[in-house]
Structure formats: C-alpha cells, structure tokens
C-alpha positions as CSV (number, residue, x, y, z in Angstrom):
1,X,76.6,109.8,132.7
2,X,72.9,109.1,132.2
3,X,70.9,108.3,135.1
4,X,68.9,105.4,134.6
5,X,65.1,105.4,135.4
6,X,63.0,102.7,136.7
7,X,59.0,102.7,135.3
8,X,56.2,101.4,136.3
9,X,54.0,100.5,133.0
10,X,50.1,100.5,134.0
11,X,48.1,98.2,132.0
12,X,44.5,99.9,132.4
13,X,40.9,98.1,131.8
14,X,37.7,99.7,133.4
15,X,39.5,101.7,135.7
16,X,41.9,99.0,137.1
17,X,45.0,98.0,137.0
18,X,46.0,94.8,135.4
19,X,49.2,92.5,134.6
20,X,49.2,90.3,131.5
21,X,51.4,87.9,130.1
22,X,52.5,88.1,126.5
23,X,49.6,91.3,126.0
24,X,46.9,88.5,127.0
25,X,45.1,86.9,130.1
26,X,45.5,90.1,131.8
27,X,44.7,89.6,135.8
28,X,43.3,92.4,138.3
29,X,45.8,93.8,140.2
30,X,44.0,96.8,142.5
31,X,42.7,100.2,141.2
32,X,44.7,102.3,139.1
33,X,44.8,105.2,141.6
34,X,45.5,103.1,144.8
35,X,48.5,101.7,142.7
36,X,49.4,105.3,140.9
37,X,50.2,106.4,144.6
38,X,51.8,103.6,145.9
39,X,54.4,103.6,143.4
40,X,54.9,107.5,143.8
41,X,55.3,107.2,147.0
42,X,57.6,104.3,146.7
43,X,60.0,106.6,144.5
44,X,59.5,104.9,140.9
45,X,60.6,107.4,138.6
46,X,57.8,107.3,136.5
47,X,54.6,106.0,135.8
48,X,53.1,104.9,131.7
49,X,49.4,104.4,131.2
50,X,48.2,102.5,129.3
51,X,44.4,102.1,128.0
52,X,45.4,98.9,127.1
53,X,41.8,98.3,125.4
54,X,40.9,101.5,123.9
55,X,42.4,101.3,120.4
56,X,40.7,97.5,119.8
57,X,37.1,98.9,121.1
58,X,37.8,102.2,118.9
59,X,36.8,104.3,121.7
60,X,38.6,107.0,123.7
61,X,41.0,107.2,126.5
62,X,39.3,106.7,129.6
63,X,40.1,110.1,130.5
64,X,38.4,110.3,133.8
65,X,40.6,107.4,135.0
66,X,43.4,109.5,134.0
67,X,42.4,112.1,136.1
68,X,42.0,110.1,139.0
69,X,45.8,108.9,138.7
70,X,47.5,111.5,137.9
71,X,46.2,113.5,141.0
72,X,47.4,110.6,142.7
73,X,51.1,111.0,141.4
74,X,54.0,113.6,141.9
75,X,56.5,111.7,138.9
76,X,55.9,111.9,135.5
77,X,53.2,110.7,133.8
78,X,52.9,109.3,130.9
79,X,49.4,108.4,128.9
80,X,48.5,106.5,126.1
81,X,45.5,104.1,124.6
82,X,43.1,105.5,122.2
83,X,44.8,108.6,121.4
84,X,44.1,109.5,117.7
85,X,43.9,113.4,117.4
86,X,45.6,116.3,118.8
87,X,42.8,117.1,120.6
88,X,42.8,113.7,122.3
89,X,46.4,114.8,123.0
90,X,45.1,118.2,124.5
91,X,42.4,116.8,126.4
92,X,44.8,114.1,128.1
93,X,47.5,116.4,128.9
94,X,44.7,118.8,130.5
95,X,44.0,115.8,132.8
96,X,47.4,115.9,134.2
97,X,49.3,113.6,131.6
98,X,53.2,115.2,131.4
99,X,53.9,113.3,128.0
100,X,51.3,111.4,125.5
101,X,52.1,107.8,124.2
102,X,51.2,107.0,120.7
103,X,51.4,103.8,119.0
104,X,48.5,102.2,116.9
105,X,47.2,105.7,115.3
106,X,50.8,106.5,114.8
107,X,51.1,103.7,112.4
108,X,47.5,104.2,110.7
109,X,48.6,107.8,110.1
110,X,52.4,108.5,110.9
111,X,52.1,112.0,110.5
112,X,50.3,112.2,113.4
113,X,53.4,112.0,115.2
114,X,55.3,114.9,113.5
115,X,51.9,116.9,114.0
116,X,51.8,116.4,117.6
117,X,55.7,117.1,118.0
118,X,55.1,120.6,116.0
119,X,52.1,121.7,118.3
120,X,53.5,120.0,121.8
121,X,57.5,119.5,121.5
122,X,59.5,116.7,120.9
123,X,59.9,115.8,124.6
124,X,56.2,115.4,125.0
125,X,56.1,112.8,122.5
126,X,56.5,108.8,123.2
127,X,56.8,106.8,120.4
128,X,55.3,103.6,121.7
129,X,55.8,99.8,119.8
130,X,54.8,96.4,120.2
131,X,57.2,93.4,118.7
132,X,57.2,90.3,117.7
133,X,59.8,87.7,116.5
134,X,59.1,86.8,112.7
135,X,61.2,85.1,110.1
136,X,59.4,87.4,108.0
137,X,61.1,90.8,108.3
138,X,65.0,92.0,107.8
139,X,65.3,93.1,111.4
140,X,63.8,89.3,111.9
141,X,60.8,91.7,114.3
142,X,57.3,93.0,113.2
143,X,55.1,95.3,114.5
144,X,51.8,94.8,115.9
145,X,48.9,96.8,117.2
146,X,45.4,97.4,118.6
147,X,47.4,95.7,121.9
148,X,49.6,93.4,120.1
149,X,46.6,92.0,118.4
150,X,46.9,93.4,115.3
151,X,50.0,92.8,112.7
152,X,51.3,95.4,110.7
153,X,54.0,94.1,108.2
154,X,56.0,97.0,109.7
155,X,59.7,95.8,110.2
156,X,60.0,97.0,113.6
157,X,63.5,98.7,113.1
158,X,62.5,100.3,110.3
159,X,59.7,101.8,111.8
160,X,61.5,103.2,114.6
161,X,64.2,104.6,112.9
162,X,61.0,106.5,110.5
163,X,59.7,107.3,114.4
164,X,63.1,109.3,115.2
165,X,62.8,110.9,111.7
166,X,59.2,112.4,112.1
167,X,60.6,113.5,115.9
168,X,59.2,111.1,118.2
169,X,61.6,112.1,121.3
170,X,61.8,109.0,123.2
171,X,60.6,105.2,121.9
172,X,59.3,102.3,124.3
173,X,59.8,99.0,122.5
174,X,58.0,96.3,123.9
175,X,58.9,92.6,123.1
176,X,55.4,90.6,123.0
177,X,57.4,87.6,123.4
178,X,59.0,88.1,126.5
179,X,56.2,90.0,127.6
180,X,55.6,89.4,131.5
181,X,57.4,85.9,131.4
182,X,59.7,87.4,134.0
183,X,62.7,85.7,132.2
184,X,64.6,88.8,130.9
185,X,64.6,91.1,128.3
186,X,65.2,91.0,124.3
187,X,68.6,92.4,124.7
188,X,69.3,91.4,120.9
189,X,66.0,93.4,119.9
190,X,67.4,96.5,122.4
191,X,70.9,96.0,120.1
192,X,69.7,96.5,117.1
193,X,67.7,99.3,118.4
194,X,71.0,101.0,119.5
195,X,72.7,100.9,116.3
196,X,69.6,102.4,114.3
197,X,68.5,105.3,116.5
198,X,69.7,107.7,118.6
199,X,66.9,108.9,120.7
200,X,66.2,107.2,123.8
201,X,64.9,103.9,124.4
202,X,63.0,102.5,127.0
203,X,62.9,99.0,127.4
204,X,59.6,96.5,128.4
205,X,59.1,93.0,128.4
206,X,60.6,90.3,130.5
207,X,62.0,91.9,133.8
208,X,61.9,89.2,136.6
209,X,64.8,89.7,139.0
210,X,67.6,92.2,140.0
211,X,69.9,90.7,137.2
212,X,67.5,91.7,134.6
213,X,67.8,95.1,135.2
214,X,71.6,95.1,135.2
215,X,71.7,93.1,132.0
216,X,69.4,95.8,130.0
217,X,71.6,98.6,131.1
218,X,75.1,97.1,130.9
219,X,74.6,95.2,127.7
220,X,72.5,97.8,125.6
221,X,72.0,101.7,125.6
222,X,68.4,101.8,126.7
223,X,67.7,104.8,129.4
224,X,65.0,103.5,130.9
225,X,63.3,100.3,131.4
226,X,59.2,98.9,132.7
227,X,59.9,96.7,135.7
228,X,56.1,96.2,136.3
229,X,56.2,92.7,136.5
230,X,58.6,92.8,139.3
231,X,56.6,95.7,141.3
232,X,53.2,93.9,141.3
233,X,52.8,91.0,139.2
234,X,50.3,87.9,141.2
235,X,52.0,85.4,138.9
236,X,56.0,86.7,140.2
237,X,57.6,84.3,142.6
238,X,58.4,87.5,144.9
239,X,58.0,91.3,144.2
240,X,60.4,93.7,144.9
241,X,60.2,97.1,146.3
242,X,62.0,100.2,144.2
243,X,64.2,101.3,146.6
244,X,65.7,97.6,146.9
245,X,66.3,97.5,142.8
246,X,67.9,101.0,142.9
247,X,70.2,99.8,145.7
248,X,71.0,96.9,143.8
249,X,71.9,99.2,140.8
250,X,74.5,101.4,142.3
251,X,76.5,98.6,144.4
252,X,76.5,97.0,140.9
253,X,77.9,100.7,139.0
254,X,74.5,101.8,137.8
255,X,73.7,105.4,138.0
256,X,70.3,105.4,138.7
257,X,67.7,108.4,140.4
258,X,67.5,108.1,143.7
C-alpha cells in the first residue's frame, strides 16, 4: 500500500514565510529557514517552496533564499515560483532543490514541461495548478495563474490530464476556494482528478483538523496532501504538531511515513 505523506507548502515573499487565505492577505509567519528546519526536524515528509510572487513581478526565483532553506532541510525539497527555463531549473536544483515546481510558464509554453522531463526525469518534475470553481468550464473548475491572479480559460481537468501526457510525474492541485479556510478540502475536485489521471496527486487547500486529513485520503486517491495551514497558520484556532497527525492516521488505518 502507498504510504501517505504529509507537506508542508511554503508560501515565500522577501525571504519569509507567509500564510494566506484564498492566495491573498498573506500574513508573516517567521523566516523561511527558521521554519524550513523546524519542520525537518519535526519529521514532515517534505517541504514545497513557493516564490509565491515571482511569476506576477516577472522576476526570478529568489534563489539565494533557496539556498538558505534547503541547507536547513534533510527531506525533500521541492521549489517553484518564477521558473521559466531549464536553466532556471538547473540553477534551482544546484541550490539544493530535489524536484522543480512548474505552473504559470508551464501554461504560457506547455512544452516546457516535456523539455524539462527529457533533460531531468519525470520524477523531478511537479506539475503544479491553481483552481477555481466556474460555471464556465465542463469540469465546472478553471485554471489560474501568476498566484491565482491570473485566469486562463484552461478547464482544469483537461489541463492536467495534457500535464500527465507531456510527463509531468506528480501534480499538486490547489483549490483557491478552499484555500487556507481550514474547512476541508475539494474532495469532489480530488474525484474527478482520480478518474482522469493516473499519476499522483497531491492535494492543497482547506486542511484544518485531523478529520480533514482522513477525509482526503479515504475518500479520494491523492498520495499526498499540504497541511500548512494546520502546522503554522496565526489565523488556526490551534496548530498541530506532525507527529500528532501521523498518529492520528494510523489509529484511524492510514499508512503514513513515520
């Protein structure tokens, strides 16, 4: 059986970490380093970065930040914001990223992603995608960009399923809607992202309690899902600590990493 994994997503401005709600009003939560190594050593199983203001300032990652957390971190890293070439890619890996996110490039220029699996590997490659709920599109979700800012007319199923196909080896999908309202995830979104892929999905957006966590991984197929929100959020009525959900996981049938 699949073990599950636990993330912590880092929303990055300036050098420090943040928490928003719905991709906006994003508050200060500490440094990204001081965090980066608190949630290593509090066994998360692994850490996305995100230059969450890169792509809408068309600049490049902060790569020195990068640096700075993953020498802080012994579980895998993750990196993405303002990624647009493969020697962006090269560069961000060199600072210590394991795998690159892409995500707002990827829809400008979708062959980037196939590019980047042919010179890196599949596994090295997140496919990362912001949602939102529209009456608009089949799937009834669009996706959006530049940090949820920018709308594509991209049915969001549809472009995941074109993700898989140009070898994107894992996909985040991130409901902007539920986005750090603590009140659970899209599980209908996560559904029809089972039936239409196969790769494996992460899950973000929403996670507020224990509960949450065993919804998401009982009710849909994703491998993973971002519990940020629950490790450090300032607006959460408590935070919890990872070795608390993980327990609460496996009394409840959950293989998780431990």
């Amino acid at each position: 059986m699949q073990k599950k994994r636990l993330i912590a997503c880092f929303d990055v401005i300036n050098g420090r970490l943040t928490k928003a709600l719905k991709f906006q009003d994003n508050i200060d939560v500490s440094g990204a380093e001081e965090m980066a190594k608190a949630m290593s050593e509090a066994q998360i199983d692994e850490i996305i970065f995100f230059d969450v203001t890169a792509s809408a300032e068309k600049r490049p990652i902060d790569i020195e930040t990068v640096k700075k957390v993953a020498k802080n971190v012994t579980v895998p890293l993750t990196v993405g914001g303002g990624i647009k070439t493969l020697e962006d890619m090269e560069n961000t890996l060199k600072a210590g990223a394991n795998k690159i996110s892409i995500d707002s490039m990827a829809v400008r220029n979708p062959q980037l992603i196939s590019d980047a699996v042919k010179t890196f590997g599949t596994k090295c490659i997140l496919l990362s995608t912001q949602v939102q709920k529209t009456k608009n599109k089949p799937s009834g979700y669009e996706v959006y960009i530049d940090g949820a800012r920018t709308a594509t007319g991209f049915d969001a199923i549809e472009w995941i399923k074109r993700g898989q196909d140009l070898g994107a080896g894992e996909i985040c999908i991130n409901s902007i809607d539920n986005d750090g309202t603590m009140q659970g995830y899209d599980i209908p979104l996560m559904k029809l992202a089972d039936e239409a892929v196969s790769m494996p999905l992460i899950a973000s957006g929403g996670a507020g309690t224990p509960e949450h966590l065993k919804e998401i991984f009982t009710e849909t197929k994703a491998e993973a899902a971002i519990i940020s929100s629950m490790l450090y959020s300032p607006r959460a009525e408590r935070n919890y600590t990872v070795v608390e959900l993980k327990k609460y996981l496996i009394a409840n049938g959950i293989n998780c990493l431990v």
